[in-house]
PLY file of the C-alpha trace (Angstrom):
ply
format ascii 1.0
element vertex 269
property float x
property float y
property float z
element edge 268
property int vertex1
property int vertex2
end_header
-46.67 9.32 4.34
-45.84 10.63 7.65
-44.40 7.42 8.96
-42.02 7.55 5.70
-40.83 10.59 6.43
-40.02 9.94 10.19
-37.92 6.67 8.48
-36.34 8.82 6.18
-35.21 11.39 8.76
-33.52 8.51 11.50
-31.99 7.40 8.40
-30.39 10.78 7.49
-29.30 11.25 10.95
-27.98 7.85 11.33
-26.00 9.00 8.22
-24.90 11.68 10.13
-23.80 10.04 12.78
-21.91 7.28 10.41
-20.19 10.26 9.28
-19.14 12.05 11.73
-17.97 9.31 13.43
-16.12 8.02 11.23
-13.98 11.22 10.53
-13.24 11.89 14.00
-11.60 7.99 14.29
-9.60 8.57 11.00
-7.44 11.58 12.66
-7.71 9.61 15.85
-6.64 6.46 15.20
-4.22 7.36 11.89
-2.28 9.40 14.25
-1.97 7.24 16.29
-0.82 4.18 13.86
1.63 7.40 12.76
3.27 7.74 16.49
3.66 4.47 17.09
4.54 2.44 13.91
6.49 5.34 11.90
7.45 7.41 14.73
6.26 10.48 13.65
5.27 12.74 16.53
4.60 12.16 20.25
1.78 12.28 22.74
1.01 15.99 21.81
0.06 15.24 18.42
-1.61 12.78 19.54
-4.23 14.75 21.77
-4.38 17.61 19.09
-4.90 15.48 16.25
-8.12 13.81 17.88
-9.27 17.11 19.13
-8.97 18.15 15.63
-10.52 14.63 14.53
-13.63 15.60 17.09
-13.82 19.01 15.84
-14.34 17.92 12.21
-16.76 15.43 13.10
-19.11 17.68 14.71
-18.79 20.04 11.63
-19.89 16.86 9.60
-22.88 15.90 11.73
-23.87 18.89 13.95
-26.80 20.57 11.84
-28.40 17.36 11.72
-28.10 15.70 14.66
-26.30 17.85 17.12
-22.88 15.61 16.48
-23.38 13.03 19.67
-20.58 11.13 17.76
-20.29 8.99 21.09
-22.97 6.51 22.78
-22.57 8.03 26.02
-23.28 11.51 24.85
-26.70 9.84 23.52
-27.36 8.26 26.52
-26.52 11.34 28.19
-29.16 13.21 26.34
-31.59 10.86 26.38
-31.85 10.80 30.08
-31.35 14.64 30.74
-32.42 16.43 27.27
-35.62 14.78 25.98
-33.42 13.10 23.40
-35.79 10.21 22.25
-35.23 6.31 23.72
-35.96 5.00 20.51
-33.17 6.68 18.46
-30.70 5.50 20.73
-29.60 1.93 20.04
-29.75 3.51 16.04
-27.30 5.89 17.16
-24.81 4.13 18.89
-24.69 1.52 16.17
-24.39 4.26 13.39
-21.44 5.60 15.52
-19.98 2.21 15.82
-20.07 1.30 12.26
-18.25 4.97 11.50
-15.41 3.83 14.04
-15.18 0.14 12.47
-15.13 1.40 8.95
-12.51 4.39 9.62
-10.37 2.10 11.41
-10.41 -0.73 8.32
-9.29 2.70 6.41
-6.71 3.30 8.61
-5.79 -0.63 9.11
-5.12 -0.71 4.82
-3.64 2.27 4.88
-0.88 1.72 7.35
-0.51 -2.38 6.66
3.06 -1.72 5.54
4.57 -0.09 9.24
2.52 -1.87 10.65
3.64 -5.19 9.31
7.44 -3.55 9.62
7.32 -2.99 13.54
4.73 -5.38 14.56
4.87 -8.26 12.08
2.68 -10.56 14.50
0.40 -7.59 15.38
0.58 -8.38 19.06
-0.06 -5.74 21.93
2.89 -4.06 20.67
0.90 -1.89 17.95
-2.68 -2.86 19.89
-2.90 0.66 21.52
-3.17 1.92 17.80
-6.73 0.76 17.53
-8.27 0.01 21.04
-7.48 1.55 24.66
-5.22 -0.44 27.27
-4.61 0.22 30.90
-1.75 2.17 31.47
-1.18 2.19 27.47
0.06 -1.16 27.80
3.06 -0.33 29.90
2.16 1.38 33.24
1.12 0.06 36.50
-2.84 0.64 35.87
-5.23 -2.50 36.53
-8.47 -3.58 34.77
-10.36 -1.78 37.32
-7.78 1.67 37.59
-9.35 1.68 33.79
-12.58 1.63 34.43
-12.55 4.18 37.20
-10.21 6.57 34.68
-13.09 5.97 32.19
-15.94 6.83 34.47
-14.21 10.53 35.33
-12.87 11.45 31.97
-15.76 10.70 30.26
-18.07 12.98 33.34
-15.63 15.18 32.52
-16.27 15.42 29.10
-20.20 15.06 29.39
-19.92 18.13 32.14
-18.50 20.39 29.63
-20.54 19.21 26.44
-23.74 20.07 28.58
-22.65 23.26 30.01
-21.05 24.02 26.14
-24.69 22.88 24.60
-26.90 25.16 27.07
-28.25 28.49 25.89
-29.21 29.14 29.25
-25.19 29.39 29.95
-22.74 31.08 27.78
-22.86 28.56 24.98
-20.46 29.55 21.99
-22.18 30.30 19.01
-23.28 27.55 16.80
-19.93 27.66 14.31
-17.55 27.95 17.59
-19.20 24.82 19.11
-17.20 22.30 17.30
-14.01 24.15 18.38
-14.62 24.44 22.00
-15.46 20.26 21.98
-12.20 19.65 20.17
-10.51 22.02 22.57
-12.53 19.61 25.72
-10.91 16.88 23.90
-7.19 18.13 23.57
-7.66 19.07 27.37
-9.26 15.90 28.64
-6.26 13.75 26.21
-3.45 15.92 28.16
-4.57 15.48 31.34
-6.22 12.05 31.64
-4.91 10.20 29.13
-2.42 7.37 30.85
-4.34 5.81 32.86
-6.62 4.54 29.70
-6.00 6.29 26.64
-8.63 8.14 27.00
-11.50 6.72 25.05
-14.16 8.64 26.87
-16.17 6.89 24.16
-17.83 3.20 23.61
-17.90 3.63 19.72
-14.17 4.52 19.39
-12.79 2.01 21.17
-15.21 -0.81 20.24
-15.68 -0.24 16.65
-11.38 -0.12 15.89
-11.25 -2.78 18.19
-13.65 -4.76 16.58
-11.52 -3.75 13.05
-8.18 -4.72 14.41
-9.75 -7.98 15.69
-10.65 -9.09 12.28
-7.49 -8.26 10.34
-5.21 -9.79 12.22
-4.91 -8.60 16.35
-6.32 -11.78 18.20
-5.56 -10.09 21.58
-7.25 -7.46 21.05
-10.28 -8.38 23.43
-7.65 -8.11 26.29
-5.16 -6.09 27.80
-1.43 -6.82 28.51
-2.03 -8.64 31.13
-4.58 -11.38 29.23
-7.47 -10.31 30.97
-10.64 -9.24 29.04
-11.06 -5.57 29.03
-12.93 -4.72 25.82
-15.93 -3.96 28.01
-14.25 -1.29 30.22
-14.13 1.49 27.51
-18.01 0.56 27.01
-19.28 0.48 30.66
-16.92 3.46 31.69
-17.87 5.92 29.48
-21.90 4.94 29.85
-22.02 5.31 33.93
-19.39 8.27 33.38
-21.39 10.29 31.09
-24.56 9.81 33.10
-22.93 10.59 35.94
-20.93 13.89 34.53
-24.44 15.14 32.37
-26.23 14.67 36.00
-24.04 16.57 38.37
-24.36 19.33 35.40
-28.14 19.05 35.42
-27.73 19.47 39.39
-24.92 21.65 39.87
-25.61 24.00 37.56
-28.11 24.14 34.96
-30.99 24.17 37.88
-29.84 27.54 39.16
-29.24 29.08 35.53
-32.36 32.11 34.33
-34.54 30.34 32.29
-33.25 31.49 28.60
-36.44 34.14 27.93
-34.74 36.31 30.38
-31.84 36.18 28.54
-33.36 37.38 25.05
-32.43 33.60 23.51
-34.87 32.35 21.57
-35.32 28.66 21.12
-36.72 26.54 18.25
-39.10 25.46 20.97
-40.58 29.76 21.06
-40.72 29.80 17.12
0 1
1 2
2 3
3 4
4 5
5 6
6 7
7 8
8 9
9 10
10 11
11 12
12 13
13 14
14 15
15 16
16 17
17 18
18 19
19 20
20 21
21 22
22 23
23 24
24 25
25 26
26 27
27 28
28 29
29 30
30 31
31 32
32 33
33 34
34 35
35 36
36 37
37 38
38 39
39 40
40 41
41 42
42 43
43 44
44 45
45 46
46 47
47 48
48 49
49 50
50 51
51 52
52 53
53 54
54 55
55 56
56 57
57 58
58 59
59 60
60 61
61 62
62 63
63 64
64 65
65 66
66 67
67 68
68 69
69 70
70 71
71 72
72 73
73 74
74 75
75 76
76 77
77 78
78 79
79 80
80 81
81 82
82 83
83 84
84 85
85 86
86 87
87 88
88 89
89 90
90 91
91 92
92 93
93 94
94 95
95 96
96 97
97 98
98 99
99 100
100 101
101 102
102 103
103 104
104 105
105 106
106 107
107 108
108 109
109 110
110 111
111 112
112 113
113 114
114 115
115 116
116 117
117 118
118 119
119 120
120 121
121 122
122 123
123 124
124 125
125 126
126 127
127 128
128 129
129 130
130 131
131 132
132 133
133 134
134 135
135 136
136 137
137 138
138 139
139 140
140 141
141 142
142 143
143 144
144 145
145 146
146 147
147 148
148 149
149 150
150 151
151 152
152 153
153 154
154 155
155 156
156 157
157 158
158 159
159 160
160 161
161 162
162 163
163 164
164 165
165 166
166 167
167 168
168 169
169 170
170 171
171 172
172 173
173 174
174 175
175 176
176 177
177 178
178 179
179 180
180 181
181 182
182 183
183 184
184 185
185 186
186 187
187 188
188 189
189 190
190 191
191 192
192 193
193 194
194 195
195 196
196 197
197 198
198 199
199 200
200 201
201 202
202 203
203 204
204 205
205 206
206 207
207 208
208 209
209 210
210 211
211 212
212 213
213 214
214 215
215 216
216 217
217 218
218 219
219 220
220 221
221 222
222 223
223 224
224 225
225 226
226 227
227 228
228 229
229 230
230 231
231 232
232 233
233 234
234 235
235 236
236 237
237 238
238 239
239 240
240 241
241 242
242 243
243 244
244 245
245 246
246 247
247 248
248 249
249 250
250 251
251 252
252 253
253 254
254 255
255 256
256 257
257 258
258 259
259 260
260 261
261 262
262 263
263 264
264 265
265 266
266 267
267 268
């Protein structure tokens, strides 16, 4: 009975996860079809729009599972937080399948401009789905990607640990979501040419994956033909590993343990 309990909990959090997920990609990636096959807004809406798209999401998941959302911020708490190895292939594939499935959404939804701008869906409308060095037009090699990936997404692993700890001045529970959409408007307009930003495995591969199938046969490479799929997956795993650790190092070591602070945990009830 107890085992079918434990199955029935990974599935409700892989649920979660699915969910979450897959909101966040739907404002991310339909603005993005909306900037660049309609026209309608610029980079700013852009970044606020998947802030906003991150926000939601974490509403969606957060009671029941925290709202990773993002395979590095699993691996990032499974190697710092006691987040359990078992749960995290389940995870990442959960969050994969919520950024395939909201990017076939957006894919139907926006066939028509699409179709209209890019009728041979080439790398022209590419970027709308999947990440590109330099978004597909400035100077930035395969490698200027990866290194763009591995500090924007430390970056954002930095702040979600420091945002997460009760030992530090984490927001209240209902702010949370905010403050990690805010981290993502931030990150978007600061470090966004070099790579669009992905910051996260399961947003770039799961659209990717989407565009791939309904019509984009380039999109496993970049503008320049060579394969980059795998940069927005490696980046953002040795990133977030890298930004959780310094975090763990830098400054959750030297924090008062939270009973000095009068915060009680689940772990003192």
């Amino acid at each position: 009975m107890a085992e079918r309990l434990n199955r029935m909990g990974l599935a409700g959090e892989l649920i979660a996860e699915f969910a979450g997920t897959m909101v966040l990609i739907l404002f991310g990636v339909g603005v993005v079809a909306q900037v660049v096959a309609a026209e309608l807004g610029d980079h700013d809406s852009i970044a606020w729009a998947w802030g906003i798209g991150v926000a939601l999401g974490v509403y969606v998941a957060g009671r029941t599972t925290g709202a990773h959302l993002n395979p590095a911020v699993t691996v990032g708490f499974a190697v710092f937080r006691g987040f359990r190895w078992r749960k995290v292939v389940p995870y990442a594939l959960a969050q994969t399948a919520g950024a395939f499935i909201a990017a076939l959404i957006v894919r139907w939804n926006y066939t028509e401009v699409l179709s209209m701008v890019d009728p041979g869906h080439t790398i022209k409308t590419q970027g709308v789905f999947s990440t590109l060095p330099g978004n597909g037009s400035l100077p930035v090699s395969q490698w200027g990607g990866l290194r763009d990936q591995i500090i924007g997404t430390a970056i954002l692993l930095f702040v979600i640990f420091a945002v997460s700890d009760t030992a530090n001045m984490a927001p209240s529970a209902n702010l949370g979501p905010v403050v990690i959409g805010l981290l993502i408007v931030g990150i978007g307009m600061a470090f966004g040419a070099d790579a669009g930003y992905a910051i996260n495995p399961a947003r770039d591969f799961g659209p990717r994956l989407a565009s791939f199938i309904t019509g984009y046969g380039s999109a496993w490479r970049d503008q320049h033909g060579d394969l980059y799929f795998w940069v927005p997956i490696v980046g953002p795993l040795v990133g977030g590993v890298i930004g959780a650790g310094l975090y763990q190092v830098g400054i959750a070591r030297f924090l008062p343990p939270s009973e000095e602070l009068g915060i009680v945990t689940p772990m003192d009830e």
